[in-house]
N, C-alpha and C positions, 0 to 999 in steps of 0.2 A: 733627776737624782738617781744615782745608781745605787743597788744594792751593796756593793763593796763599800763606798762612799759611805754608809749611815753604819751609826757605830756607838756603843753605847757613851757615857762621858767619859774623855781622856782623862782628866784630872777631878779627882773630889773636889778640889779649890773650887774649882766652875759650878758644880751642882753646888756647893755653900754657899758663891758668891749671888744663884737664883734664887735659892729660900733667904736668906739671909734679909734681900732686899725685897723680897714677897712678889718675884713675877714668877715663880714659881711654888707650888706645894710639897713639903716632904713626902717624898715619896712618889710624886708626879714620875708619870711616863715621859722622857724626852728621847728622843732621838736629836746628835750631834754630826754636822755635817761639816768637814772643812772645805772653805769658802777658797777658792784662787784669793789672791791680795796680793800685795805688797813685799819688799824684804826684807820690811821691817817688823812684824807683829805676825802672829797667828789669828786667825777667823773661824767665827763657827754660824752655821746657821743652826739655832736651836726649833727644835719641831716641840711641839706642847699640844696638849689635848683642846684642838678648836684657835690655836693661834703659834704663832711665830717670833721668835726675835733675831736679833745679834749681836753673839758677844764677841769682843775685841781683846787680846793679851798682847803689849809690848812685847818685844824679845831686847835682849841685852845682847845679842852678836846678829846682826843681820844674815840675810840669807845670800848671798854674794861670795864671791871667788875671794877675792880679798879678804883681808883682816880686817872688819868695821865691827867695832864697838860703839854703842850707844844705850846712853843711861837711860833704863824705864819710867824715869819720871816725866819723858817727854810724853804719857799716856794721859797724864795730869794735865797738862798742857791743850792737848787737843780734845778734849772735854771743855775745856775751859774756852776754846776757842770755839767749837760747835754751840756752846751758850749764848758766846756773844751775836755769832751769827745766824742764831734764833730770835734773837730779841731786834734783827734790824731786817734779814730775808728769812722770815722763817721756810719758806716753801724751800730754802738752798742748802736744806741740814737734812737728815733724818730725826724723827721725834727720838730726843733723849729719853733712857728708860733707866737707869742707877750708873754708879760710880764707885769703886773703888781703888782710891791712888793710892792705896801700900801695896795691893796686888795688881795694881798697873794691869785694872781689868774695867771695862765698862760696856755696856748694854745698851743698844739704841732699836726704832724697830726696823725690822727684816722687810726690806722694797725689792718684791718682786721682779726678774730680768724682765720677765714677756713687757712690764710696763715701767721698768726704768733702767733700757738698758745701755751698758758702758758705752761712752762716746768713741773711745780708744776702738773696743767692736765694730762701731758702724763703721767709722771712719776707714779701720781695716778691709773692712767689705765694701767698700765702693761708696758705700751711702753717707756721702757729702753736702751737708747742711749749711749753708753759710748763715741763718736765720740762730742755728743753737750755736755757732761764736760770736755772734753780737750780744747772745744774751748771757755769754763765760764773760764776755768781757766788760759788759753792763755791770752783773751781781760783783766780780771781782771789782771794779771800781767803785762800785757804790758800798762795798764793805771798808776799803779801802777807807773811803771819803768820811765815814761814819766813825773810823779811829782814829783819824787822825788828829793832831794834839791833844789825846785823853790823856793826860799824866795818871792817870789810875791803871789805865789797861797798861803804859807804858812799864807800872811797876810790875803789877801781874805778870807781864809776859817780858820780864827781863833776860829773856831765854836765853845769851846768849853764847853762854859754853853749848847746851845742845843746838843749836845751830850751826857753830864751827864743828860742832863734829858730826853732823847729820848732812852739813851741806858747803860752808866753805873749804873742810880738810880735806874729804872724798871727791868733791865738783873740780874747786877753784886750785886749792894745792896740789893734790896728787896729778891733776894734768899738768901743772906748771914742773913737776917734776919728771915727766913724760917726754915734756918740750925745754930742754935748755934755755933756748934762746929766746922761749918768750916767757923766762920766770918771771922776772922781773914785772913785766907788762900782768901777769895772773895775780903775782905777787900784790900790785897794788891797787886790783881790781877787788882784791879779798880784803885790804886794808879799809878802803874805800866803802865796802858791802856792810864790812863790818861793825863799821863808826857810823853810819846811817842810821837812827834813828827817829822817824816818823810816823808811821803809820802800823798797824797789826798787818803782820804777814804771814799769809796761809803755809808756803812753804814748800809744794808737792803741787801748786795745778795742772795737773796732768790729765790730759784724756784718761789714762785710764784709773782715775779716781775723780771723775767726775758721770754721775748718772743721766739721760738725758730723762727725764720725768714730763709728765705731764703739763705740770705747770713752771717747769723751765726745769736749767740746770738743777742738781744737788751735787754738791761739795763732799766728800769724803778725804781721810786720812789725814789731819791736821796734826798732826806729831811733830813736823819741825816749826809749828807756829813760835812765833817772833815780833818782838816791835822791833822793827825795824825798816829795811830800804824795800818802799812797795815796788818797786821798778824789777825787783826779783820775781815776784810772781808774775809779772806779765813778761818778762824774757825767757822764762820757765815755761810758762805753758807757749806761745809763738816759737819756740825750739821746737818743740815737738811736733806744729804743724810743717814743719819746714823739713826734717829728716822725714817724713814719712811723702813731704810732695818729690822727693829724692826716690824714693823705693816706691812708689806708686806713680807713674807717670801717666797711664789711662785717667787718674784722677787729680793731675796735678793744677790742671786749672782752677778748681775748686776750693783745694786744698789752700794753694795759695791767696786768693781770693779770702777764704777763712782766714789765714793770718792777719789780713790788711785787715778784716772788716773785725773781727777780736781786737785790736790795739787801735782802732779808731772809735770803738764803742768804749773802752777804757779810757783813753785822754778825754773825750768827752764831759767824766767824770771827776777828773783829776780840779780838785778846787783849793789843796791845801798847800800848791806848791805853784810856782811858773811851771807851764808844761811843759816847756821844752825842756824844763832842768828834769824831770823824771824821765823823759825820752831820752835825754842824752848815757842816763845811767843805764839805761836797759839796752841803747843800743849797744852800748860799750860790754855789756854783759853777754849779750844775745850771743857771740863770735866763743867766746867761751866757754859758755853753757854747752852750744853744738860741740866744741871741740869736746868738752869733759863726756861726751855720751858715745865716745868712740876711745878717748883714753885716758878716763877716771875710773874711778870706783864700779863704775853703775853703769860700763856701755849695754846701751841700746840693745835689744834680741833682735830687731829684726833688720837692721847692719852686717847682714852675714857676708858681703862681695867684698873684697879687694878694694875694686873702684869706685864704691861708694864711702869706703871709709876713707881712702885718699880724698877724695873731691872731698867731704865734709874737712879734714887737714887741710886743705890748698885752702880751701874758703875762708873758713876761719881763721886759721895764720893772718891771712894776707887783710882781714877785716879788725886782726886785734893791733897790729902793725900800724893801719891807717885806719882809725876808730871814725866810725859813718856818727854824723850829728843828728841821725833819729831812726826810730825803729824803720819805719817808710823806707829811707836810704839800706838799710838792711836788706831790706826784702825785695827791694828794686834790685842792688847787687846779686843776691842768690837769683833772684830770677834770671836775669840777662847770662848768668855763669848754667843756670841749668839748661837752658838754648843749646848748649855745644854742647851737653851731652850726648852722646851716642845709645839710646837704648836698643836692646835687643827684646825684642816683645814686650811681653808686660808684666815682668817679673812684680813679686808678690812677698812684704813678708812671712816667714812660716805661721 
């Protein structure tokens, strides 16, 4: 923690919202530190005399080049989702500490980097687990599994105006407006996403809101939580491993190796549907996911080449065109296409 970094509180709101709910004393000494995150919400880590937390504030216009508006009640939401998936993996949450949904502010405790740190990190720096994506892909199936046909959670988490605008408008449409000629096909992969509902979805599984801890994964950032089509969160996070076996080729055998063994430890799980019928949705998603992180809303930082954002275009195009009948088939395709590539050393994202 640098000295520049520690500051006293930016806003009263956040010192009221600590007394208020008694994890703090009027008057207490805190130091507030902003947290890296997301580009959706502000972070803070709060320092207190003899302990630590974190507080969390939606924002109403995200942090992105583009024009993205999103309503802060999706803070409600992922409170609401960290509940639930305390009550079925508690070790895959951080312990909840207060709540307040009118200031789309909430408190959980503060987990140390040296012992839970971002997946997205390691993975950047070489250090390639394939043991912590069978257990991304475990916990997400098994949260998966555990909501599926609750018509209670199903009303709770009717989210899904903020899910069109957190993730079908910015992902699925703004690429489809990118690409002409494969609207259509984007077009009714959002129709499709959007009329799916079965199971609670996290919404964001990304390396980099996901911790690697101790006793397995922890889940972070559940703001676009959803009932809806579970096949997004696992074509969501298996993207990611996939642009980065792209930009990291010292580490690609690994990497990809993680994606197989992530979506093999989730179908495993999968008990509320046929499996192929959820493999068949993720496949069909996986092509457009990769395309929307080069020309949606939200491209990818560490895509900065020419010929990597082509090759992710060529690939996808050519995968949303002739839709593969399961994640596997996906990832067999990227593979055998990253063969031809030509690397020059071992470039690195920034």
């Amino acid at each position: 923690m640098s000295p520049a970094s520690v500051q006293a509180c930016p806003d009263p709101a956040l010192s009221g919202f600590l007394t208020a709910h008694e994890l703090a004393r009027p008057g207490e000494s805190a130091r507030w530190t902003p947290l890296a995150g997301g580009v959706s919400s502000d972070l803070w880590r709060v320092d207190l005399p003899g302990r630590s937390l974190c507080v969390k504030r939606a924002l109403a216009r995200l942090k992105v080049a583009a024009d993205w508006q999103a309503p802060v009640s999706r803070n409600a939401y992922e409170w609401a989702w960290m509940r639930f998936a305390s009550r079925h993996r508690p070790e895959a949450v951080p312990e909840l500490l207060a709540h307040d949904p009118g200031a789309g502010l909430f408190a959980m405790a503060y987990l140390p980097p040296e012992r839970y740190p971002v997946w997205k990190a390691l993975l950047l720096h070489g250090e390639v687990d394939v043991t912590t994506a069978a257990a991304v892909g475990e916990a997400l199936g098994m949260l998966h599994a555990a909501s599926a046909g609750d018509a209670s959670l199903a009303a709770e988490f009717a989210t899904d105006d903020n899910f069109h605008a957190l993730r079908i408008e910015p992902y699925l449409l703004a690429t489809a407006a990118a690409h002409p000629a494969l609207s259509d096909t984007l077009h009714s992969l959002a129709e499709r996403t959007a009329a799916t509902h079965l199971a609670l979805v996290h919404g964001d599984v990304s390396p980099k809101n996901i911790l690697v801890g101790p006793s397995g994964p922890v889940l972070l950032d559940a703001e676009c939580a959803w009932y809806g089509d579970p096949a997004f969160d696992l074509s969501f996070c298996v993207n990611h491993l996939l642009l980065k076996s792209l930009v990291l080729p010292g580490h690609r055998t690994g990497l990809l190796r993680s994606a197989r063994t992530l979506a093999d430890a989730y179908v495993r799980c999968v008990d509320w549907e046929p499996r192929p019928a959820v493999e068949a949705r993720a496949a069909a998603l996986l092509p457009a996911l990769l395309l929307a992180r080069v020309d949606g809303k939200s491209p990818v930082e560490y895509l900065t080449e020419d010929r990597h954002r082509r090759f992710v275009r060529t690939m996808a195009s050519a995968l949303l065109r002739a839709p593969a009948p399961t994640v596997e088939d996906v990832l067999d395709a990227w593979t055998t296409a990253l063969a031809t590539v030509t690397e020059s050393g071992t470039d690195r994202p920034d």
